[in-house]
Every structure is written in C-alpha cells, then in structure tokens.
Residue frames as a rotation matrix with the C-alpha (Angstrom) as fourth column:
UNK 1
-0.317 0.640 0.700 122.86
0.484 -0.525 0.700 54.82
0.815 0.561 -0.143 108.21
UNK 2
-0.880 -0.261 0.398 121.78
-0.073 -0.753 -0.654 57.64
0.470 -0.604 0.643 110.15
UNK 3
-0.417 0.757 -0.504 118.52
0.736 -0.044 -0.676 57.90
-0.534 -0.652 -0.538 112.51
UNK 4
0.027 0.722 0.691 115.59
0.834 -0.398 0.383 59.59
0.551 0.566 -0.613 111.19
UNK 5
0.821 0.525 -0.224 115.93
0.548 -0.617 0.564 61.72
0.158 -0.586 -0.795 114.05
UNK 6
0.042 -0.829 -0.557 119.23
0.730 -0.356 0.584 62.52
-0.682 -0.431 0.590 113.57
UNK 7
-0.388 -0.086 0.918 118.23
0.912 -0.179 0.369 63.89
0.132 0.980 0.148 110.28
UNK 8
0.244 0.968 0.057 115.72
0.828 -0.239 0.508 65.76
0.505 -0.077 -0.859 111.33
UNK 9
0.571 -0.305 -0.763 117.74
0.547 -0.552 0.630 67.24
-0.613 -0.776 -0.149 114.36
UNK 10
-0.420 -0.789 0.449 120.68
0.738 -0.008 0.675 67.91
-0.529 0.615 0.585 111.37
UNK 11
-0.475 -0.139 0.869 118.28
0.838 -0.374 0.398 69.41
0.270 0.917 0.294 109.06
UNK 12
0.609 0.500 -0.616 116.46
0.790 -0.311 0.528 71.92
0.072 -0.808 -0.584 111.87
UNK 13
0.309 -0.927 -0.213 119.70
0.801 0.133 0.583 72.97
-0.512 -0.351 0.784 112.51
UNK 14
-0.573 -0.213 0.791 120.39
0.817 -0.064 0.574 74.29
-0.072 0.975 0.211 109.10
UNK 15
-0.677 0.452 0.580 117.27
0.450 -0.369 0.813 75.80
0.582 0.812 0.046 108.44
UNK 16
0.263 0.599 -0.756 116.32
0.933 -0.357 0.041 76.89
-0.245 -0.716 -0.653 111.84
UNK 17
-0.756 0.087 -0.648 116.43
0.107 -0.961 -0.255 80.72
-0.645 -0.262 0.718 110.70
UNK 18
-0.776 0.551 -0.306 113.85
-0.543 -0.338 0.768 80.02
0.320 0.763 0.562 108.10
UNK 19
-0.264 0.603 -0.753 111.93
0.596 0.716 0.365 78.01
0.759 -0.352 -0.548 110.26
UNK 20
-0.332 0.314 -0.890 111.78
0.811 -0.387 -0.439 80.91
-0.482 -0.867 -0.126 112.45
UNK 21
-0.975 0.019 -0.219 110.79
-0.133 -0.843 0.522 83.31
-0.175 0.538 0.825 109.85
UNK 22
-0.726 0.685 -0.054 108.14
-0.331 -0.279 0.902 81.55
0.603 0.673 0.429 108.99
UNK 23
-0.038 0.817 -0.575 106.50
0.939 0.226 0.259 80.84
0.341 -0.530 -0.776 112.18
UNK 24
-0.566 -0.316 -0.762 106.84
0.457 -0.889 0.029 84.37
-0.686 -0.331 0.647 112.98
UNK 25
-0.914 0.320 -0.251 104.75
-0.331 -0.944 0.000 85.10
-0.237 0.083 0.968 110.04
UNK 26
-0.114 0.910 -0.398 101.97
0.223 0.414 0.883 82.49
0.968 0.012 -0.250 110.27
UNK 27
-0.298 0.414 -0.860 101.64
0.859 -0.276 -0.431 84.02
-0.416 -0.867 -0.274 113.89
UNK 28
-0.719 -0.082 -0.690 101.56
0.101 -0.995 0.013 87.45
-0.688 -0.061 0.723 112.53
UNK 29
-0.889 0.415 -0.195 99.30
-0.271 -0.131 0.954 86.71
0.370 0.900 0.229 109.74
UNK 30
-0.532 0.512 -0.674 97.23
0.648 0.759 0.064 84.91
0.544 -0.403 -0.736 112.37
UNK 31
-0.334 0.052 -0.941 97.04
0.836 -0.445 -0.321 87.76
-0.435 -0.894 0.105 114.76
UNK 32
-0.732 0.466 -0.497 96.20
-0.505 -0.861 -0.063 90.24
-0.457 0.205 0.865 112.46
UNK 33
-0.440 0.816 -0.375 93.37
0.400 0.552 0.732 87.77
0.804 0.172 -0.569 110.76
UNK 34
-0.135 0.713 -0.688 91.97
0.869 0.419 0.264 87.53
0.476 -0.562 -0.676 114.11
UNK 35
-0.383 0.355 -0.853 91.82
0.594 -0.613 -0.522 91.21
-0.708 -0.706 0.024 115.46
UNK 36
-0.993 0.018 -0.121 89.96
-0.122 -0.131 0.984 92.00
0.001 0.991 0.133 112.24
UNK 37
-0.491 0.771 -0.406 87.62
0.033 0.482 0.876 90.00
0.871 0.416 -0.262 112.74
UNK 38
-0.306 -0.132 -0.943 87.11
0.951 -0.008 -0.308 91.30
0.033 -0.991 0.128 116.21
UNK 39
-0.833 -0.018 -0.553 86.79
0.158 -0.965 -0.208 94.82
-0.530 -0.261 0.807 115.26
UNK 40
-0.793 0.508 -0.338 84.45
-0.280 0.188 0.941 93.68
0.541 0.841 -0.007 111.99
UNK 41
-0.357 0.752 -0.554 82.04
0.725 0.597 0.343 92.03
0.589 -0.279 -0.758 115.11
UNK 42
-0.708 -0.599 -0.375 82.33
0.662 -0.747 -0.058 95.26
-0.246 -0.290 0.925 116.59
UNK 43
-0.836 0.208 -0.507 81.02
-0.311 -0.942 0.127 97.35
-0.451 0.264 0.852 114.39
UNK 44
-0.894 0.436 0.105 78.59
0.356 0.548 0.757 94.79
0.272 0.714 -0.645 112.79
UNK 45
-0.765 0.594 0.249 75.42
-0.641 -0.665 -0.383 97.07
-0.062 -0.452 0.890 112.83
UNK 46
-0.174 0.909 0.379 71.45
0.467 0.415 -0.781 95.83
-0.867 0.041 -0.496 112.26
UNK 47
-0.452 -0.208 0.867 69.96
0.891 -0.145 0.430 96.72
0.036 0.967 0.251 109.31
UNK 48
-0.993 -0.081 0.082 68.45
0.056 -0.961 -0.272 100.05
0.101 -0.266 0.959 108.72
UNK 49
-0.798 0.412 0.440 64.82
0.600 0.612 0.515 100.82
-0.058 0.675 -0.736 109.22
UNK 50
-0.936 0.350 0.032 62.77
-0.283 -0.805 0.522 103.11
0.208 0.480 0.852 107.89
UNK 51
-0.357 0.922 -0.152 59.01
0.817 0.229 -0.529 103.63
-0.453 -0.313 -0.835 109.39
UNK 52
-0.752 0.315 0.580 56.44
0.111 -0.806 0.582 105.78
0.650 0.501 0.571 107.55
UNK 53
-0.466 0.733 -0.497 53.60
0.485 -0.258 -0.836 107.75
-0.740 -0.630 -0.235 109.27
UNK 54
-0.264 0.589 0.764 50.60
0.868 -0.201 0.455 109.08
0.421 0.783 -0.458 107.40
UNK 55
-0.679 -0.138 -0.721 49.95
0.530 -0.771 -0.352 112.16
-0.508 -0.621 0.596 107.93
UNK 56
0.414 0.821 -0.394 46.92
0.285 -0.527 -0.801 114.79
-0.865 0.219 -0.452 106.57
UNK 57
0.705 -0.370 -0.605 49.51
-0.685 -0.576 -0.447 116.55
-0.183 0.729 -0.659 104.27
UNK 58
0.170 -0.784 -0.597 52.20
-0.831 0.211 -0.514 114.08
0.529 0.584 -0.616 103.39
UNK 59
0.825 -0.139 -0.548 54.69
0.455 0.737 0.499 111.53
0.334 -0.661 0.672 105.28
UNK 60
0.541 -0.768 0.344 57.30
-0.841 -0.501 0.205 111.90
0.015 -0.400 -0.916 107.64
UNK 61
0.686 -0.151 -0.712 60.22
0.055 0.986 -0.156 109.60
0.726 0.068 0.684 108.03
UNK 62
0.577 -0.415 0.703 61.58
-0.793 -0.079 0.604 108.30
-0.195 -0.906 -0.375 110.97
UNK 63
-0.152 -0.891 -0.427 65.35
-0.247 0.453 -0.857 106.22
0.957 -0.025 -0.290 111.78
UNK 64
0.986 0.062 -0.156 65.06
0.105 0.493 0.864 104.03
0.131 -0.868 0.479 114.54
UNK 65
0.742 -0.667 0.065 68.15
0.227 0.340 0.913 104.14
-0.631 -0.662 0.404 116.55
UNK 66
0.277 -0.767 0.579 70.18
0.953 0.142 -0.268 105.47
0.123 0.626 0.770 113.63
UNK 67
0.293 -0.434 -0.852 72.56
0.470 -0.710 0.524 108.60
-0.833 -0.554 -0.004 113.68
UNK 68
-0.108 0.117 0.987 71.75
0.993 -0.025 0.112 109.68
0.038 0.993 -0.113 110.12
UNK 69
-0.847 -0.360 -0.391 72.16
0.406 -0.913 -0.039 113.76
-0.343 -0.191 0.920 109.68
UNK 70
0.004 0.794 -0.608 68.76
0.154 -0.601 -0.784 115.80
-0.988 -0.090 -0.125 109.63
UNK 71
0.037 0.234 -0.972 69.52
-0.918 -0.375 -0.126 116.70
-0.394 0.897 0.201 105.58
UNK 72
-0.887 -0.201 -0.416 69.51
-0.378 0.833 0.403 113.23
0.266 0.515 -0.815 104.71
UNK 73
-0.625 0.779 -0.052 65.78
0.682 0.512 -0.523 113.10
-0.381 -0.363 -0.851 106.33
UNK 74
-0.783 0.394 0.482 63.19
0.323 -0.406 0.855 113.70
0.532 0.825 0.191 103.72
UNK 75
-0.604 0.634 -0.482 60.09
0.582 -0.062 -0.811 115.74
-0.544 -0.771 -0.331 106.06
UNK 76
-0.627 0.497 0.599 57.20
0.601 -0.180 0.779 116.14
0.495 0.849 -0.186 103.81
UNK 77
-0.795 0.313 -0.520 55.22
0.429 -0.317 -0.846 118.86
-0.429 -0.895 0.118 105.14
C-alpha cells in the first residue's frame, strides 16, 4: 500500500492546473475585495449638517464643509 504522501504527491500532480486556477482566483478575488474596501474608507464622508440662523426676515442655510452647488441652497430673504 502506498504512502499517504505518495498519494497526495500523485494526486497534486494530476490536478496541479486546477489547483493553480483556483489559487489564482481566491488571490484575485482577494485583491479586488481588499482594494474596495480601501477606496470605500476613502471616500467614507461625515454626515451632513445643516445649521439654521434666524434672521429678521426668514432663515438662511448654511453646509459646513460641504461642496453642495449654490441652487441646491434654499436663502430665504
């Protein structure tokens, strides 16, 4: 009877192009997992927030630190 390790070495052998396929794509599936989640920490913002000011005639509203376009700010006058 053969060694366990000869099996092993025997059945490697054999199946060593699908054994390289598929560490090839659990690396690739890995690597693209992880620079995902890299760019996703990136961009990962704060929430938005919105201060009001009384004013005589109305409110104005003001975006802290946001880069929000001038027609999307509501300026009660």
């Amino acid at each position: 009877m053969k060694s366990i390790l000869t099996k092993i070495k025997q059945w490697t052998i054999i199946h060593q192009s699908d054994i390289i396929l598929l560490i090839g794509v659990i690396l690739i599936s890995l690597l693209s997992f992880a620079m995902g989640y890299i760019v996703a920490k990136e961009k990962e913002k704060g929430p938005i927030k919105i201060e009001f000011k009384s004013h005589e005639l109305g409110c104005e509203f003001y975006a802290n630190d946001m880069r929000i376009p001038d027609s999307y700010i509501r300026k009660d006058s």
